[in-house]
N, C-alpha and C positions, 0 to 999 in steps of 0.2 A: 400706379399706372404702368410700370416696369412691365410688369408679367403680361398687361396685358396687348402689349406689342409683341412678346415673341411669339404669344401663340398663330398670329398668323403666316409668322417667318415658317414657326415648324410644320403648322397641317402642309404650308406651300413645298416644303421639302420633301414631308412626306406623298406628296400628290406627284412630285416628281421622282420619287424612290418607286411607287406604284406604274407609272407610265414607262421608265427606263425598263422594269423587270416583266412586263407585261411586251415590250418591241422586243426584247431579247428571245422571249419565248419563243414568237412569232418567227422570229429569225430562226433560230434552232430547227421552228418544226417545218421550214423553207428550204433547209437544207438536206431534205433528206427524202427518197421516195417512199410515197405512203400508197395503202391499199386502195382500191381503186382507180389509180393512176391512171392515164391515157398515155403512153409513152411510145419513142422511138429510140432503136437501140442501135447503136454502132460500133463496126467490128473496129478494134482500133487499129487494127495490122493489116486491115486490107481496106478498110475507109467504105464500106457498107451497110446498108441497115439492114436489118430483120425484116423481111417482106414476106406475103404470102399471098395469094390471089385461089379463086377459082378455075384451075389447073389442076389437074393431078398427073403423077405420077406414070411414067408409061412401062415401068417397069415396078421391083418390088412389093410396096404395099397398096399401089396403088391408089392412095389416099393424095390429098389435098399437098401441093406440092407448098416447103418454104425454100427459099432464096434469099442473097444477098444482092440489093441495088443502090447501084453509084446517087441515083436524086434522090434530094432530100424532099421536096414536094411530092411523095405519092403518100395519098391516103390511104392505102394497104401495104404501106409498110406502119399504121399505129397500133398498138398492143396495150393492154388493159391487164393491170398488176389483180393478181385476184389469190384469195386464200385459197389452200388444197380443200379435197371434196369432204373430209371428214373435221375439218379444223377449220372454219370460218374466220374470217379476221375481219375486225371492224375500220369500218370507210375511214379512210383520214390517218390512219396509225401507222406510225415509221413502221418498216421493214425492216426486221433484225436481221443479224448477217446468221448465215449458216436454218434461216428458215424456211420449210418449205410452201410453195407459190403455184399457182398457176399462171400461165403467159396467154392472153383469148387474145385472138384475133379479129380488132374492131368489126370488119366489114364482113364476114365470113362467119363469125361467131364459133369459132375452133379452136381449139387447146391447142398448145404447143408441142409436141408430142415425140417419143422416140421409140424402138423396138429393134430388137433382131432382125433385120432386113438388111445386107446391104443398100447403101446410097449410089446411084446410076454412073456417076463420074468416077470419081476418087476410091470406090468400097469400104469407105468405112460404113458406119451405123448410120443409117437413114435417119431424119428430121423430117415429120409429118407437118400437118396440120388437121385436127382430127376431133369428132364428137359432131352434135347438134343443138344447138340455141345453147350455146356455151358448157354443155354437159359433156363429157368422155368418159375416162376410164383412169385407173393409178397411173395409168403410162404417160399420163400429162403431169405430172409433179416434179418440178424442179427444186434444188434448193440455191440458194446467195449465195455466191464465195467472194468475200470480201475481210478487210480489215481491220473495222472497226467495230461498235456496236450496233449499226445502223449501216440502211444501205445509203450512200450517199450520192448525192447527186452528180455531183463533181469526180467521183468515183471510180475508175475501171474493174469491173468486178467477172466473177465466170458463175454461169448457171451450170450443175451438175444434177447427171439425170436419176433421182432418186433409185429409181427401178434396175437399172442397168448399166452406171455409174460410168457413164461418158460425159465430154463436157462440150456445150453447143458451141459448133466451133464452124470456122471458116479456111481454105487455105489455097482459097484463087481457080480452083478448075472453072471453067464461066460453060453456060446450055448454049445449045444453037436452037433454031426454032423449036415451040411456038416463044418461046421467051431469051432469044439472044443475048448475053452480055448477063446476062443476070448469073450469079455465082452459086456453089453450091455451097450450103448451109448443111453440116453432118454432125455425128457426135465422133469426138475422139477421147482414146482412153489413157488419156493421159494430160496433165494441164501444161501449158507452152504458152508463146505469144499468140496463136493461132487462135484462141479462146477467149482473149478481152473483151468485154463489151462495155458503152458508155451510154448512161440515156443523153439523148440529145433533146429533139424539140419533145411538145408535151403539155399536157394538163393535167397538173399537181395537184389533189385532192388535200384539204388539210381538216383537222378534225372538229368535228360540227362541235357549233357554241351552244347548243340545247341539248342539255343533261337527259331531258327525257328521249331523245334520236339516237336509236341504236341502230346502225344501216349497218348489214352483215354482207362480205362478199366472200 
């Protein structure tokens, strides 16, 4: 009769060995942004998001103007984490650090974008927003600069512009109309405090529970 009391002790162990390793996972892949993300990003040194609207540029490139804004409630300051044009990355999969990304622009459906063009304020390298129904060109690929293996939520990390290796940065000049008070967004070549970014608010994609679901973004 001995043995067969423990077996229930151990499957109940083992069913709590399985749940404990199965919440830990969960947690793991909670802390980390994954592709297709819905995100807002903040400057950490001047307390802005990543904003972009239909506006453009009244100088430069003339393209699709980005900015940094003080409120957190605009829904064109949200951004959609997406693999580069030739390297897909699948929905739900952390973000390694040091790989390169594309940043679309929810409501506009534009790349996040830089080039040779002075920026209208400051001079440094202009910050687009740029393509159509989420398609551009090489000039929308950023890569993570970050810490660890993964990019992490909790994180301050700097985007660097693959093409022409500036890093999307912020450092307070604000427009006057049509968009007052909103800051300029540029690239600078060089990393400082001026370049932090954090995601803040968001919708966290995590990786589909059916083997057969390969979503490509």
């Amino acid at each position: 009769m001995g043995p067969l009391r423990v077996i229930p002790v151990f499957l109940d162990v083992i069913l709590v060995c399985l749940v404990f390793v199965q919440c830990a996972a969960r947690d793991l892949d909670s802390s980390y942004v994954t592709c297709g993300s819905l995100v807002k990003l903040l400057n950490t040194r001047h307390s802005v998001r990543l904003h972009s609207h239909d506006v453009k540029y009244g100088s430069g490139s003339g393209q699709q103007s980005v900015t940094g804004v003080d409120s957190a409630d605009d829904a064109n300051s949200y951004w959609r984490i997406r693999g580069k044009p030739d390297q897909v990355c699948q929905r739900g999969e952390p973000i390694r650090c040091g790989e390169a990304i594309r940043i679309t622009h929810m409501k506009t459906g534009r790349n996040l974008h830089s080039h040779h063009f002075s920026s209208p304020l400051s001079n440094h390298q202009e910050v687009s927003a740029f393509g159509e129904n989420e398609e551009g060109d090489d000039l929308d690929v950023w890569t993570v600069q970050c810490g660890e293996t993964y990019w992490e939520r909790d994180e301050a990390v700097r985007f660097k512009h693959v093409a022409t290796e500036v890093f999307l940065s912020v450092t307070g000049e604000q427009y006057g109309q049509p968009i007052r008070g909103q800051r300029e967004v540029h690239g600078m070549p060089s990393p400082s405090h001026h370049n932090f970014w954090k995601v803040m608010e968001g919708v966290f994609i995590q990786p589909s529970s059916d083997p057969m679901r390969h979503d490509e973004l």
